[in-house]
N, C-alpha and C positions, 0 to 999 in steps of 0.2 A: 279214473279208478286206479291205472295203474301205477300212476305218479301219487297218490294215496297211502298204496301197500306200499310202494318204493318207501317211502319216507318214513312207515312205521319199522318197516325193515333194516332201513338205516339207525334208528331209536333204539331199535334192541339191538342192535350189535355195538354201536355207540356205549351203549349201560353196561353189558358185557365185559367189554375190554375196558372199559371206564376202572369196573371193579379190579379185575385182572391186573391192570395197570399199577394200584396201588400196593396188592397183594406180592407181585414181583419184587417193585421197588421194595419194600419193606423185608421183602426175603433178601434179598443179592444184594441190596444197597452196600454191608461191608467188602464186598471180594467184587465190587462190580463198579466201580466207580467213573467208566465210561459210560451206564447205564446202557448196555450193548441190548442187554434184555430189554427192558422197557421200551426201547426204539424198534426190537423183534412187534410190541405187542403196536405201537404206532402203525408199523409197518401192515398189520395182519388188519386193522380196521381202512387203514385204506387201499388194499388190493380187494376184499370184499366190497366194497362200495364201488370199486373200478368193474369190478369183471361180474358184479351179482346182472345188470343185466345186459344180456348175450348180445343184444341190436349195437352196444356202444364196442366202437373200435380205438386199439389205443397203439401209438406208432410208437415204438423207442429206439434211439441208435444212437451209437457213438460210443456205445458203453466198452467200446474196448479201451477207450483214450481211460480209462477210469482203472488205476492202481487200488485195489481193496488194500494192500498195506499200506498206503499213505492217507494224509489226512491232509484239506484242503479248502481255502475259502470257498463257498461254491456261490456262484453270482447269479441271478436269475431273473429274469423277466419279469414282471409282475401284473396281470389281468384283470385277477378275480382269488376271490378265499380258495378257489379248488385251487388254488397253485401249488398250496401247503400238502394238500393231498395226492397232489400227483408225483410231487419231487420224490414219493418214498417209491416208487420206480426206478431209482439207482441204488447200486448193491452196496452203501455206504453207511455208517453209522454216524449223525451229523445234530446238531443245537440250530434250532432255528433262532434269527434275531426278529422281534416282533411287538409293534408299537403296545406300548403298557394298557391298552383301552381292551386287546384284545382276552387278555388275563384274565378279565373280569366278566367275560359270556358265561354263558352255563356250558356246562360239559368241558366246550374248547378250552377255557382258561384255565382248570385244573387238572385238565389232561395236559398241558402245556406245561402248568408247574411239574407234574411227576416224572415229563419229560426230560427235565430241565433248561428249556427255553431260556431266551434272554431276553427281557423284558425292555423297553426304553422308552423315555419321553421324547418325544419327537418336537416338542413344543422349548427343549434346552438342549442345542445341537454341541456344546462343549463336550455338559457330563453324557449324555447318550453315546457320544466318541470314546470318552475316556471308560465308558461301561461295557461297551462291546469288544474293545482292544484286553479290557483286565480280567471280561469273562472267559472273553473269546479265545485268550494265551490258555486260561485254565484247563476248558474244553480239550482246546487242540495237544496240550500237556498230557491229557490223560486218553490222549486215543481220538476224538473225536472229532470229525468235522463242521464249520462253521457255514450254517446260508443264508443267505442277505440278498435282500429284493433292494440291490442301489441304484434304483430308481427313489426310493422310499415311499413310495405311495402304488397306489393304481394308477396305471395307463388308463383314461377315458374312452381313448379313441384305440386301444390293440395296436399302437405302435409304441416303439421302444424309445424314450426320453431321455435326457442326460441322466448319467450317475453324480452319486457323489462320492464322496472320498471314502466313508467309514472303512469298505467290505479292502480294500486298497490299500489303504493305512494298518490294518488288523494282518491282510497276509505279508506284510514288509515288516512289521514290529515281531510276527511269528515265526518267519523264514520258511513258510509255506507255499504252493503252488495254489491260482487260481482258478479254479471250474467252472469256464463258463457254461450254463444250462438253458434251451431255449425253450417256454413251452409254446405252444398253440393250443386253440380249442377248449380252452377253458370256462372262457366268456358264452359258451355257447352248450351247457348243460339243461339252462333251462332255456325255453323258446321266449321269443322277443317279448315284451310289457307282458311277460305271464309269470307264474310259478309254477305252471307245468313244465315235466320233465321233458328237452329234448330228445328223443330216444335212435333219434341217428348222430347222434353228438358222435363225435372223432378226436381225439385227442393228440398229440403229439409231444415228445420230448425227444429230446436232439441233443448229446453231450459233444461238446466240441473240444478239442483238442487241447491240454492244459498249459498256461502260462507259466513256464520254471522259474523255480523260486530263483535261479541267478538271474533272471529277466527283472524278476520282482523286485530283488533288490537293490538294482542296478539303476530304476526308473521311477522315475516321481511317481505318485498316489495319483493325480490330477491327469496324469500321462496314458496312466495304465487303465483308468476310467474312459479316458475318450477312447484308447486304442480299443478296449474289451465291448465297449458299447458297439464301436463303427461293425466286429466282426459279427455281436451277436444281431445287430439288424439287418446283415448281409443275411445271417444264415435264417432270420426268422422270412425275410424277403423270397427266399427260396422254397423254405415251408408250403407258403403261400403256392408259388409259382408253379408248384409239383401235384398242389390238391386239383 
């Protein structure tokens, strides 16, 4: 029953800020063109899905390594769809990059367009490079920060796989700093072969320390992928180690 209400509760706030969303953008769109606002209302549908019920616990630290005036690729783990929901737990205004299939959901995909997401085919890894380096300059040009699961896919098994270049190649072409971000605990919102809600779920995010952009652009893309991987499995290994 209560994973029931949950999910009608999530529906109406979902449609809410859905509306809202558009309403903003359409307001502020000329004098806002970081869309700081719209990422306010992103923000607001998922702290209410985090903290509506009281039993889930959510860890966050690190957020001192995190400059609110700069802007930075941010690199992040990748589990499950709540990863997208959890990353708005850092004080950042930021463009997710996010395979073209998902555009196309109900709600998520046009809440993603008024976002302004970056879309990509993942099935033509050329133009998907050259799409995320020419959105991604746009973005970070106008204020904003860029996240990228380079992994590119889901982890199966909740450990952390090679990266690839994209998120690497984008902050070396932008002269930006890279954010690595760990989460935990995502995969485990609903309980095992069910659709019911876990309601002791715990969540975790872990910001670690950022890579400077004279590191960045000092070091191969392919370089800066295995070194950012080796640190973020250290520290998601620790996660673990502490639960």
């Amino acid at each position: 029953m209560l994973t029931l209400i949950f999910a009608l509760y999530t529906i109406v706030e979902l449609t809410f800020w859905f509306i809202v969303s558009w309403i903003v953008l359409g307001v502020c769109y000329p004098f806002d063109k970081a869309r700081k606002a719209v990422h306010w209302c992103s923000k607001m549908i998922c702290m209410m899905f985090w903290k509506a019920p009281f039993t889930w616990k959510q860890r966050v630290s690190g957020l001192e390594n995190i400059d609110k005036n700069k802007t930075y690729v941010i690199a992040i783990n990748h589990q499950s769809m709540a990863d997208i929901i959890a990353l708005y737990f850092l004080p950042l205004n930021f463009r997710w990059v996010s395979k073209q299939e998902v555009f196309k959901m109900p709600y998520i995909g046009p809440m993603l367009i008024c976002h302004g997401d970056i879309p990509i085919q993942r099935g033509n890894p050329r133009e998907s490079m050259a799409k995320v380096i020419n959105d991604g300059k746009m973005w970070i040009s106008r204020g904003a920060s860029i996240a990228i699961f380079p992994e590119g896919t889901r982890s199966k098994d909740g450990e952390i796989h090679r990266f690839k270049g994209g998120a690497f190649a984008l902050a070396k072409e932008a002269g930006v700093e890279i954010l690595p971000v760990v989460l935990d605990g995502t995969t485990n919102i609903f309980k095992k072969k069910s659709c019911w809600f876990n309601w002791r779920n715990v969540l975790t995010v872990k910001v670690l320390p950022p890579i400077s952009a004279e590191k960045v652009a000092a070091t191969d893309a392919s370089e800066l992928a295995q070194e950012v991987q080796a640190v973020m499995t250290e520290a998601l290994a620790e996660i673990r180690k502490s639960e």
